[in-house]
C-alpha positions in Angstrom: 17.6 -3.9 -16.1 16.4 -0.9 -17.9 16.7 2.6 -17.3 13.9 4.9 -18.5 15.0 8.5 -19.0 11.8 11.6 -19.1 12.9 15.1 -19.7 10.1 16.3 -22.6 8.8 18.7 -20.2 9.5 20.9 -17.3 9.3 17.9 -15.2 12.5 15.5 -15.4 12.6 11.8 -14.2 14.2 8.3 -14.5 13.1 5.1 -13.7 14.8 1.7 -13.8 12.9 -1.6 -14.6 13.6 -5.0 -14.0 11.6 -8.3 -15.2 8.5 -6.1 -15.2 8.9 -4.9 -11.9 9.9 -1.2 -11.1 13.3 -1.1 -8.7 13.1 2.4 -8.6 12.0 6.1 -9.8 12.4 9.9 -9.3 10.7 12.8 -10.2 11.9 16.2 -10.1 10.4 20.0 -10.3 12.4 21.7 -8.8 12.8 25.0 -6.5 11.0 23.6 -3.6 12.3 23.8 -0.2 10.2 21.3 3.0 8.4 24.8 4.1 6.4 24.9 0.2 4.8 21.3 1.7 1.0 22.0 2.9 0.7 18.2 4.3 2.2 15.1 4.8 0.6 11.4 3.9 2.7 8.5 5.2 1.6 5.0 4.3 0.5 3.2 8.0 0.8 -0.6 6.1 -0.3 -3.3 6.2 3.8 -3.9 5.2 7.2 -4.2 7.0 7.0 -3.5 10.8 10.5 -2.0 10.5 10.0 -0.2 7.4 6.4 0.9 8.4 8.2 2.5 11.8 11.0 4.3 10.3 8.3 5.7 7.6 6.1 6.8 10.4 8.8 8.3 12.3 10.0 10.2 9.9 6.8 11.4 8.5 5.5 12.7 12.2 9.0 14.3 12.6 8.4 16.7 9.6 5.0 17.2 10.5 5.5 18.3 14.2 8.7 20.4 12.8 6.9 21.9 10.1 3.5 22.9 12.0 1.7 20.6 9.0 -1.2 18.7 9.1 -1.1 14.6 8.8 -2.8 11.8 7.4 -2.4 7.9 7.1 -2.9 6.1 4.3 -3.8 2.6 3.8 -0.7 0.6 1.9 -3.4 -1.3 0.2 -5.7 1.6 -0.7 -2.8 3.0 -2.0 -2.0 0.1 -4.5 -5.7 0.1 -5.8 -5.0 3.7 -6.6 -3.1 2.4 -9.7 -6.2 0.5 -11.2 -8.4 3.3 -11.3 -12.2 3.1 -12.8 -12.1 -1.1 -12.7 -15.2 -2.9 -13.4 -14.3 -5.3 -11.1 -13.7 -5.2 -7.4 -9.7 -4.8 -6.9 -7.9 -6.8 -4.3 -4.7 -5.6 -3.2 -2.2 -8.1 -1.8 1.0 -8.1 -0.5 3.4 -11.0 0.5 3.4 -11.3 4.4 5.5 -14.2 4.9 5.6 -17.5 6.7 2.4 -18.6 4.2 0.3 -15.2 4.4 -0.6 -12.4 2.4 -2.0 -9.0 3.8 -4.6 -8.6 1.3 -7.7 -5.9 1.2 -10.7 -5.6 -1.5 -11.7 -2.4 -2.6 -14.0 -0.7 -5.8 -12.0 1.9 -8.1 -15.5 2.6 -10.1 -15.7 6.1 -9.0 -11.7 7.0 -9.7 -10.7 6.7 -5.7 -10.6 3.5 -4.2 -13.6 2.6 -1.6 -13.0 -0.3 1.0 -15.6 -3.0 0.4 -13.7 -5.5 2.4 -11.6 -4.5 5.7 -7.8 -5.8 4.9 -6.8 -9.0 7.3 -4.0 -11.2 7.4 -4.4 -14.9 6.0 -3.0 -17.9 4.3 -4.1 -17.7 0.7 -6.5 -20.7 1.4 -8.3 -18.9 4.1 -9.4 -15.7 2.1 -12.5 -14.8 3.0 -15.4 -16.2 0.8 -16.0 -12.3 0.0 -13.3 -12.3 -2.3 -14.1 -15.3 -4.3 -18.3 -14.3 -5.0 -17.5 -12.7 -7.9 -14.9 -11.4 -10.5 -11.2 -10.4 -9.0 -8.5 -8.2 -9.6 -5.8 -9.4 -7.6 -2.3 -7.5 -7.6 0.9 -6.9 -5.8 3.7 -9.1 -4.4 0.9 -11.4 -2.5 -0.8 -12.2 -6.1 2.8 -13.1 -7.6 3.5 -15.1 -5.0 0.2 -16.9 -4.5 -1.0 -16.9 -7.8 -1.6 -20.5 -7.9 -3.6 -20.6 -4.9 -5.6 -18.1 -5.6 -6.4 -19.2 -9.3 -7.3 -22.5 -7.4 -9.6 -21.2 -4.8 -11.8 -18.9 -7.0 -11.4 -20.2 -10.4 -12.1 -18.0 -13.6 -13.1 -15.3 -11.0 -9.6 -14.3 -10.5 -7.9 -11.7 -12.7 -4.3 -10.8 -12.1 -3.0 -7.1 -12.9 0.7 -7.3 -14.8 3.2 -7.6 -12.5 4.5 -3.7 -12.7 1.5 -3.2 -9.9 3.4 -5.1 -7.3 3.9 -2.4 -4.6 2.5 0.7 -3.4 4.0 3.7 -4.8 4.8 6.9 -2.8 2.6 9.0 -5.3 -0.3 7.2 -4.4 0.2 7.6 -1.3 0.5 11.4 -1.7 -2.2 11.5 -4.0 -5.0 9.7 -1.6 -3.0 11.9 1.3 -4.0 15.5 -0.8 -7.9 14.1 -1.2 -8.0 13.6 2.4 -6.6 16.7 3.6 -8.6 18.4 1.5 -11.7 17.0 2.7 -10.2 18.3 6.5 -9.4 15.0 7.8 -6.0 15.7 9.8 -4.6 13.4 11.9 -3.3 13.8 15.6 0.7 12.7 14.9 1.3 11.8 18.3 -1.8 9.2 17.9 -1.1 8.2 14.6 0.5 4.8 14.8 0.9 1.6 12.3 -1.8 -1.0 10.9 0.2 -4.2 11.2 -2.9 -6.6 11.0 -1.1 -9.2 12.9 1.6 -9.4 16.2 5.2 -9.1 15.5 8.2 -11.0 16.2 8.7 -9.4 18.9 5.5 -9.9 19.9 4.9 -13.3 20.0 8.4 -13.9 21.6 6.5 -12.1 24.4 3.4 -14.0 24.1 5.4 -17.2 24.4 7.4 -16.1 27.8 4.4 -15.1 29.4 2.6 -18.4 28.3 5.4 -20.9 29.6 5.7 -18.9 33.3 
């Protein structure tokens, strides 16, 4: 593990690094207090249904007890944010467990990523034939996982980003947030809920008892 230390302007950070893979990173201005924030962006997933909860929770909290506007971002959108001006359509996946990847295509020509492909849950092997018509950038913890697979299924088509690009990042999020709010697309917090893309545990548990009555 590596730590990276940044302090060659008024803007100090750290990072730390690990088998290519970011563990963690701050950056700090300084002098801000929560009432200098003019909007909030919180990532609505695909991801963790627990993490993608507390997230949302929190993120409405501040915006209702700061009187500040709110937007969702896309977890996806947000990881294709960090392959910016690609000639290639970019698809953002990330590992969903039990065989499946959330996974979402997406063109970063213009700078800011456009959704050529609505995100869906799937096993590797049932990716939609959209993915595989012509030349790939796959990235994030579903492309590390499913590499093979994906190689398999579309061949020299598929290009994999290094493996720093395995998550969304928080800046992203903030920076697709800004472009949003600037365009005057607040959210209502009370409506703003989570993009799952496929039933919970819980869910299915409930699914199940209903089924066998």
């Amino acid at each position: 593990m590596v730590l990276g230390i940044e302090s060659s302007t008024g803007r100090c950070g750290a990072a730390l690094v690990r088998a290519g893979e970011l563990i963690g990173e701050c950056s700090l201005g300084g002098g801000l207090t929560p009432h200098h924030i003019d909007g909030i962006a919180v990532s609505i997933g695909p991801g963790s249904f627990t993490g993608l909860r507390v997230g949302l929770a929190a993120a409405k909290g501040l915006a209702l007890a700061l009187s500040k506007p709110i937007v969702g971002i896309s977890s996806l959108a947000a990881m294709a944010w960090d392959v910016p001006f690609a000639c290639w359509p970019v698809a953002p996946a990330l590992d969903a467990r039990k065989g499946e990847m959330y996974i979402g295509l997406y063109s970063t020509a213009g700078g800011v990523p456009e959704e050529l492909s609505a995100p869906v849950a799937c096993a590797p092997e049932e990716l939609p034939v959209v993915y595989r018509d012509t030349d790939t950038l796959f990235l994030g913890t579903g492309a590390l996982v499913y590499r093979e697979a994906l190689s398999r299924l579309c061949g020299a088509k598929a290009h994999f980003v290094p493996v720093g690009h395995a998550r969304p990042r928080a800046s992203a999020i903030a920076f697709l947030g800004a472009i949003r709010l600037e365009r005057g697309e607040e959210e209502d917090a009370a409506a703003l809920v989570p993009s799952y893309l496929r039933p919970s545990e819980a869910e299915l548990a409930r699914r199940r008892r209903h089924s066998s009555r």
